[in-house]
Structures are given as C-alpha cells and as structure tokens.
C-alpha positions as semicolon CSV with decimal commas, in nm:
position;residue;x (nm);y (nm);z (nm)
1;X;0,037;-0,778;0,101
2;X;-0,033;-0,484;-0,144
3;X;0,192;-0,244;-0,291
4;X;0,054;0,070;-0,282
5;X;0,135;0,402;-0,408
6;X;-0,061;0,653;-0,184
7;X;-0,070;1,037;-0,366
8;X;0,080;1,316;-0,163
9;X;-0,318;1,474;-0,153
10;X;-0,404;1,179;0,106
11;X;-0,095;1,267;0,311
12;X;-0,177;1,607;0,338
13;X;-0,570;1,542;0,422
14;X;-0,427;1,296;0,692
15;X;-0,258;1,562;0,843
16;X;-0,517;1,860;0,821
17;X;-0,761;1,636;0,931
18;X;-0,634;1,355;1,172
19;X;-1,038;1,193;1,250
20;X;-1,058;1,165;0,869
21;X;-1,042;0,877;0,605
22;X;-0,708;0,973;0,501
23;X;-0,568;0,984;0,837
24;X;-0,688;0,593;0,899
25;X;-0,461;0,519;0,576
26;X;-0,201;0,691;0,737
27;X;-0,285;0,443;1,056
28;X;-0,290;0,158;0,820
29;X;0,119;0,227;0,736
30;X;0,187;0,287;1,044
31;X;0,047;-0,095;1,143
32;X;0,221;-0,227;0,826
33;X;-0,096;-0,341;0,680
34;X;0,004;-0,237;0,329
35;X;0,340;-0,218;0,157
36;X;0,425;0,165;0,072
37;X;0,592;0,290;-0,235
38;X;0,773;0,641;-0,242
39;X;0,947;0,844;-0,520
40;X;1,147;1,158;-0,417
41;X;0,991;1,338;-0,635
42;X;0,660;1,278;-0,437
43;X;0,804;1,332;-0,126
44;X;0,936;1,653;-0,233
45;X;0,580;1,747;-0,330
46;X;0,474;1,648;0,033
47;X;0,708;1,865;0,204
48;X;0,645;2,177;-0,032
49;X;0,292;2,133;-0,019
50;X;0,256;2,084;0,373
51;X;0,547;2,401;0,420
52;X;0,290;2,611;0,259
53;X;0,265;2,944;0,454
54;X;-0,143;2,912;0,448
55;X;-0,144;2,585;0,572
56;X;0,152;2,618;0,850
57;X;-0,054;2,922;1,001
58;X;-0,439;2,777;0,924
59;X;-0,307;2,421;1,073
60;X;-0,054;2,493;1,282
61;X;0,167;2,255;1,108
62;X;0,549;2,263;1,218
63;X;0,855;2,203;1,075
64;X;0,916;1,896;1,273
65;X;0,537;1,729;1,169
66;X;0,640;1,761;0,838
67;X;1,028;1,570;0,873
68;X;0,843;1,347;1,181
69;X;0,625;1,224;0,861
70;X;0,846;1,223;0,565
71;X;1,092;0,994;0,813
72;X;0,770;0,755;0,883
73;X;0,699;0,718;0,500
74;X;1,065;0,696;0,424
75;X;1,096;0,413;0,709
76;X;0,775;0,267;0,601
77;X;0,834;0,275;0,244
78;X;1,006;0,127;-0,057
79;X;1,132;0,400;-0,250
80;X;1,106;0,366;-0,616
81;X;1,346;0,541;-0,837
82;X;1,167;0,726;-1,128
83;X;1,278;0,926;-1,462
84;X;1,006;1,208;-1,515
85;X;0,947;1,094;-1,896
86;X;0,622;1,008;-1,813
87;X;0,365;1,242;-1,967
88;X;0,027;1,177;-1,980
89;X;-0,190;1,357;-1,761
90;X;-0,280;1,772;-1,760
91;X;-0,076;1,827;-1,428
92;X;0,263;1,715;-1,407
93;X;0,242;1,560;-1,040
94;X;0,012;1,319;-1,127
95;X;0,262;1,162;-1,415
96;X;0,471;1,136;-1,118
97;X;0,262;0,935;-0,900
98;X;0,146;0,701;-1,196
99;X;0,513;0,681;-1,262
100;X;0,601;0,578;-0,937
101;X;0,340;0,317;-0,932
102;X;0,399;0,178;-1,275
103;X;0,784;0,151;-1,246
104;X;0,702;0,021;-0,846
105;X;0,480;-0,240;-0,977
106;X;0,209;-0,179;-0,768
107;X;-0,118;-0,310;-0,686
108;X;-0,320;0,018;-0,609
109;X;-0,299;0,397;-0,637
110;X;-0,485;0,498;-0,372
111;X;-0,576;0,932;-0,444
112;X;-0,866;1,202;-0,381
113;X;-0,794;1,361;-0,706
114;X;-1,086;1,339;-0,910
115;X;-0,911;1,394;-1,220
116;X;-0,689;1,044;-1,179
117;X;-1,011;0,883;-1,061
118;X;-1,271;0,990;-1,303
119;X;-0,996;0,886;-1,611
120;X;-1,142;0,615;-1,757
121;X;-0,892;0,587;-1,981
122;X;-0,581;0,618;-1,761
123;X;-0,796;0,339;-1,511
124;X;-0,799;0,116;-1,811
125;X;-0,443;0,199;-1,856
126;X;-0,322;0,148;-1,530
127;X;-0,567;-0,168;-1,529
128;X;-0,409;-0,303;-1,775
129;X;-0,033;-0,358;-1,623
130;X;-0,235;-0,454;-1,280
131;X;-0,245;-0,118;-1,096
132;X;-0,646;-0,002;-0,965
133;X;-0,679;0,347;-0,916
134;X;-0,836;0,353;-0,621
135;X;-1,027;0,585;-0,347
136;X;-0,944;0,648;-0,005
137;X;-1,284;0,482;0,131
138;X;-1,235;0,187;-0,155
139;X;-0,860;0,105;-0,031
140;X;-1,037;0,139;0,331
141;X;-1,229;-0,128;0,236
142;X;-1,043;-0,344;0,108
143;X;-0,769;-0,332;0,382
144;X;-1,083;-0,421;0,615
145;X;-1,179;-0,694;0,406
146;X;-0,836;-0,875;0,396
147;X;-0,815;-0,803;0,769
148;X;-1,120;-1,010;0,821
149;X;-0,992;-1,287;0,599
150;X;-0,690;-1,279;0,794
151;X;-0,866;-1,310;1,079
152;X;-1,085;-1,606;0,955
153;X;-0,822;-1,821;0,844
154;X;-0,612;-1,753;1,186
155;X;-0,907;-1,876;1,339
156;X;-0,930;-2,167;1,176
157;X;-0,606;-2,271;1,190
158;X;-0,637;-2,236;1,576
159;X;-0,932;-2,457;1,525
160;X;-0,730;-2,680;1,357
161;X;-0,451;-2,696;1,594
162;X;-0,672;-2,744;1,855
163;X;-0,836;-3,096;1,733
164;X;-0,533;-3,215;1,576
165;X;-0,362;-3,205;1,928
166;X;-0,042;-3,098;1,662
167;X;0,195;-2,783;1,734
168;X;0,192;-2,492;1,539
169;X;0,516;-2,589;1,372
170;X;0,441;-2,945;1,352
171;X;0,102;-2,816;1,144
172;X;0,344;-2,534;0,923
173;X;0,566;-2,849;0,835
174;X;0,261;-3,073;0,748
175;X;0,139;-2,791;0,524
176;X;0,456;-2,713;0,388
177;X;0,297;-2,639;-0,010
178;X;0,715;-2,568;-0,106
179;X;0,848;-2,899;-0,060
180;X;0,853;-3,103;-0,324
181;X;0,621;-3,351;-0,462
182;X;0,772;-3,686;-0,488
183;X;0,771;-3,839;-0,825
184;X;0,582;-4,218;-0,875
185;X;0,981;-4,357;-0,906
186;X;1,107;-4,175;-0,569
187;X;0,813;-4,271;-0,392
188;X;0,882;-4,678;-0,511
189;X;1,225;-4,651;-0,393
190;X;1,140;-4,583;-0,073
191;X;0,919;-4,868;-0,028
C-alpha cells in the first residue's frame, strides 16, 4: 500500500467542494486505500487555513467539521515528526510538506499547487529518494488502477480455489513464498 503525503490544499478543496476530485481522495482515506502521513505542522496549517473567517462564512464551515476532520486524518494517519530545517522552496509550507514526505519515506505527494508540481527540479529531487509528486487526478488514477489489479488477482485466486477443490488456507499455506527453501542436503535427509 502507498504512503502518501496529501498537502493541506487537497484537504481544504475536499471540504469546499465535497463532489470534487479532492473530496474522492478524502473517500479514498476514509476506505484505507492508501497509507496517510501527517506532520503537526501540516495539520496546524489545515486548521488555520479552514478557521479562516472568509471561508467559515462563504462555506459554512464549523468548528466541529474542522476537529471532525483533523481527528479522521489523525486516526487515519501516521504522523511523522519533522524539524523545519528544510528550506528549499519560495513558501515555507511547502518545505513542510516535502519534509514530511521525505523524513515519512513516502511513495507520493499528492498536491494542487502548481508551484510543487511544475518544479522540475524539486520532482527530480523528490524522484530521486522515491517520492512522485503527484496530482490529485494522477493519484486518482493510480488508486483505480491498483484497485483493479486487486480485483484481478482476487479473482483469480477464487478461480483457483475453485478447481483446486483446496481451502483458502490450505492454498495461503501452499503459497507460502516465506518459508524456507530447503537446501539439496535437507531435502536428502529426508528421503
């Protein structure tokens, strides 16, 4: 399963727009379908940003929808301790989320800010310790595509199951990949 750091601008769209690409990501945590990483820092950006007088009134966003969501990310989520040293990109929230996914190790960054996306240098960068910066529609898209695979193989190993007349733990045992492979002298001893 991926680790993913998701940027606080997707958790805000997801809430001021709930039939929107963002809030589907927001779906995807909620059916575990991804694993989350979380700094404080970046949920302290979430609550500040969706507290925002203009948005509370515009949106009629409460008090409680903002700590209903910060508990779901929190419960959802690993939560990655982070230093602030990192310093790298014109706006200081954005180190944060790169630092979060650097020192979290993860798989994707998943944003709507153009400015982390259109970096080809900071891609590269990211690239290159195994983190793709990544779109909302993108990560969409790749969720759906694993999904599919998922579905495929379960499939198959129902098919499986089916001729082979064997149980489903009878076939896990069979295909066991983490016992170990007896050596040419174990195997003689045996016979």
């Amino acid at each position: 399963m991926q680790r993913v750091v998701v940027d606080t601008n997707v958790w805000v769209s997801a809430v001021l727009n709930p039939a929107g690409h963002p809030a589907r990501v927001l779906e995807a945590l909620r059916a575990r379908r991804f694993i989350l990483l979380v700094s404080q820092p970046m949920l302290d950006e979430l609550r500040d940003v969706l507290r925002r007088p203009r948005l509370t009134r515009k949106y009629g966003i409460t008090a409680a929808d903002v700590h209903e969501l910060i508990l779901l990310l929190r419960g959802r989520a690993t939560e990655v301790t982070i230093s602030g040293t990192v310093r790298i990109c014109r706006d200081p929230d954005d180190d944060v989320v790169i630092e979060t996914a650097v020192v979290g190790q993860a798989d994707a960054l998943v944003t709507r800010d153009d400015d982390m996306k259109g970096a080809d240098e900071l891609s590269a960068a990211l690239a290159a310790v195994g983190i793709a910066v990544s779109s909302v529609q993108h990560f969409l898209d790749t969720l759906d595509t694993e999904c599919l695979q998922q579905e495929r193989l379960h499939q198959v190993a129902e098919s499986v199951l089916e001729r082979s007349g064997m149980t489903e733990d009878e076939l896990s045992e069979a295909l066991d990949l983490n016992q170990p492979v007896p050596d040419s002298g174990e195997e003689r001893e045996r016979t």
